[in-house]
N, C-alpha and C positions, 0 to 999 in steps of 0.2 A: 703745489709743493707736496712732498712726503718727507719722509725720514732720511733719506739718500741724499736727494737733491732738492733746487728749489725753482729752477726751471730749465727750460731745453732751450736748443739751440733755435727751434721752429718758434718757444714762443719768445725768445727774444728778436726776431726778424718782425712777428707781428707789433712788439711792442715798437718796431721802431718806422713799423706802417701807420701803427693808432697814431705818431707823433710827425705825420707826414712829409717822412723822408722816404724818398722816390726816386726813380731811376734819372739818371743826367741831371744830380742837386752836388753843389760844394757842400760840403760839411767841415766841420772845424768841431773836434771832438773834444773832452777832458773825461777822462776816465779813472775813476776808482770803484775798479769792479770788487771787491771784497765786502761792499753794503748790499750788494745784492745777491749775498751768499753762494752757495756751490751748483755750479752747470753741471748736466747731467752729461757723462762720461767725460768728463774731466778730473784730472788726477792729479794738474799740477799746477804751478802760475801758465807755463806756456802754453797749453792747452788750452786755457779760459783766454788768454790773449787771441789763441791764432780763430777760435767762434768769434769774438767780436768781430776781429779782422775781417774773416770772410762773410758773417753777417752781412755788414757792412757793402761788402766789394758786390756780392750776389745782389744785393739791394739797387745800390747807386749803379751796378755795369759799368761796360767800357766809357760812356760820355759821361761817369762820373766824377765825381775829385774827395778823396778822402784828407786833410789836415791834423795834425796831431803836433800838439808844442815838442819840443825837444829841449826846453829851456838847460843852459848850462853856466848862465851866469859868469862866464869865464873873464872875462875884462874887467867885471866886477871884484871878481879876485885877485886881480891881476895875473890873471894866467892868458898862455896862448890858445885861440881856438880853432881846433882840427875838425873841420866841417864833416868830415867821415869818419873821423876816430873821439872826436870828445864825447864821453856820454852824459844821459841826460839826465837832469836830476831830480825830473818829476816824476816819479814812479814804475815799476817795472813794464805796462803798458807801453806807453812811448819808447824807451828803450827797445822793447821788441818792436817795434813800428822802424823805430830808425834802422834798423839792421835788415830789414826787409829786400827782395831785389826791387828795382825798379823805384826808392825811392829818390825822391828831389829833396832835398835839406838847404835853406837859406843859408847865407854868409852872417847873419847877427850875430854878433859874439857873444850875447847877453838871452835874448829871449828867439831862439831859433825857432823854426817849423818845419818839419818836413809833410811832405805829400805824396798821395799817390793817384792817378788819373791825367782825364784830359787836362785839365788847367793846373796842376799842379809846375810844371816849368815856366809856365804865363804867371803864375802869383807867385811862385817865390826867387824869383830868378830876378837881377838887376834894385832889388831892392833900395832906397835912399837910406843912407848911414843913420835912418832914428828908429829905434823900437814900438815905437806908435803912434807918431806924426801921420801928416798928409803922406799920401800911398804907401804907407806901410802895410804888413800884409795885410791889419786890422781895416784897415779903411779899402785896399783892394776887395776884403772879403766882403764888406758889406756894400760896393760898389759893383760886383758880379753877383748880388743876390743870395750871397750864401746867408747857412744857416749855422745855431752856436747851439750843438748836444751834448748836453749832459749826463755822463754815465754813475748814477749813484753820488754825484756831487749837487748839491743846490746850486742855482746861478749863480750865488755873490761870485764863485770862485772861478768863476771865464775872465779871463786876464783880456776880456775885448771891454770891459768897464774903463780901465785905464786910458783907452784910445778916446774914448767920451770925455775924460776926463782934461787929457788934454787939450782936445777940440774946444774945449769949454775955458780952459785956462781957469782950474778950478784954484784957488790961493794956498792949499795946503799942498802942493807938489809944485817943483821946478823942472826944468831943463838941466840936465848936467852933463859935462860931456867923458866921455870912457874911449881910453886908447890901447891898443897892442899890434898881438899879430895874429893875423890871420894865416892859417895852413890850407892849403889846397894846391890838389895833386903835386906835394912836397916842395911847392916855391911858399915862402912868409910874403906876407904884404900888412905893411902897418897901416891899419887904421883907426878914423874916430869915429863913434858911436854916440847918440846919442839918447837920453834915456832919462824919461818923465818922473822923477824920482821924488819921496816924501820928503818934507820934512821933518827933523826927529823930534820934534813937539808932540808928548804926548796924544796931543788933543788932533794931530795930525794922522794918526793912525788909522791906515783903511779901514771902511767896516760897510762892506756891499748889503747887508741883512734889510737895510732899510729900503732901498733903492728895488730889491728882489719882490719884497713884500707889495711894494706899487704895480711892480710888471703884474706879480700874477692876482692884484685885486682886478687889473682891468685886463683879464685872459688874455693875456697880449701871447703867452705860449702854453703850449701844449704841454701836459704831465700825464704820465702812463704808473704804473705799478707793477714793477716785474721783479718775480722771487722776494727776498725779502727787502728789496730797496724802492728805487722810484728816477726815474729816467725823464728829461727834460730837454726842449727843443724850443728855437724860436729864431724869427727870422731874423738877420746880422742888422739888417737895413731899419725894421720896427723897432728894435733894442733900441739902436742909436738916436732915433727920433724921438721916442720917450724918455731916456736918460739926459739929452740933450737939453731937453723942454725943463725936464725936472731939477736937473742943475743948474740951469741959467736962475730960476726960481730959488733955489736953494743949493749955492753953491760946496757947502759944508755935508747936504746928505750923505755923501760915501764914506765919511770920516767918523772917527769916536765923537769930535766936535766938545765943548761948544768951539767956536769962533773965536780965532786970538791974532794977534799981530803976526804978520810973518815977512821974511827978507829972505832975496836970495843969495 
């Protein structure tokens, strides 16, 4: 680091060699690049986007598969969702991913993903109507071996917890179901969604911090240090095994907790 900047574009590539991601790997990305302060010759948000991007692309190549949420929570709101036109509303990142050429963007109304690579059409394509049931993209992704990086975010905040979550049928979230319309290439198609949701008992309230703290006492992933933040990777398929394991144990970890009655 100096005074200008606080790393380049080369050593963000190595950082994301030290966290062993390699050529022809899925990735499934969450990015808040502003913890790892300013790239060298970058001058604006899209600049600092389109290094990661091509990081990335240069890294994985053509048999790779880039992921990126696009969530827009739209059925949630009860609004309509425009698979090419709603934007997303997790951070400027994603946004600029979804507008990309050549990306693939799921039909979820609620917690979408687009992609870019070979499996990108094979994982988000024909999805089942649940945001993180069996073969949704969450369980595709750790079914093809992919991997969950971390850009300047700590793990609690990979929304691939939630799929554990459910698989586990942890007491403080339900099933609930979410309906509209979906847009694509300008026909609507109404459907239902459905979506592993809290309940509003205080003591229900996510809290991944505990759960994180397990993964990295037993190095289950990899953490690098780049500019001024910290960059984290680990495989979709070990995540889910040990969260699995750890919840069945202690179904309330993810949560504020303690333990209280709950109905759905």
């Amino acid at each position: 680091m100096n005074d200008k900047w606080d790393y380049t574009k080369e050593e963000f590539k190595k950082a994301l060699k030290d966290l062993g991601i390699k050529k022809g790997d899925i990735i499934f990305i969450h990015v808040a690049y502003a913890f790892l302060g300013k790239p060298e010759h970058c001058e604006n948000n899209e600049q600092i986007c389109q290094l990661i991007l091509d990081s990335f692309l240069e890294i994985l190549g053509e048999e790779g598969t880039l992921l990126v949420p696009t969530y827009t929570y739209s059925f949630c709101e009860k609004n309509d969702y425009d698979i090419k036109n709603s934007p997303s509303k997790i951070g400027p990142f994603t946004e600029f991913f979804r507008k990309q050429k050549n990306v693939v963007r799921s039909e979820d109304p609620i917690f979408s993903v687009a992609g870019i690579g070979s499996k990108s059409e094979e994982l988000l394509s024909n999805l089942p109507h649940t945001c993180f049931g069996k073969n949704s993209i969450y369980d595709r992704l750790k079914k093809n071996h992919g991997k969950i990086c971390m850009i300047g975010l700590q793990l609690q905040w990979a929304t691939f917890r939630h799929h554990i979550e459910e698989m586990v049928n942890i007491p403080s979230r339900f099933i609930k179901k979410f309906n509209g319309e979906i847009i694509q290439n300008n026909n609507k198609i109404f459907q239902e969604w459905e979506y592993y949701v809290r309940h509003l008992n205080e003591n229900c309230y996510p809290e991944g911090k505990k759960l994180e703290k397990l993964v990295r006492e037993q190095n289950l992933c990899k953490i690098t240090q780049i500019g001024r933040g910290e960059m984290l990777c680990i495989e979709s398929e070990k995540y889910f095994k040990f969260g699995f394991e750890q919840l069945k144990k202690d179904p309330w970890l993810t949560v504020k907790g303690p333990p209280v009655e709950t109905s759905d």
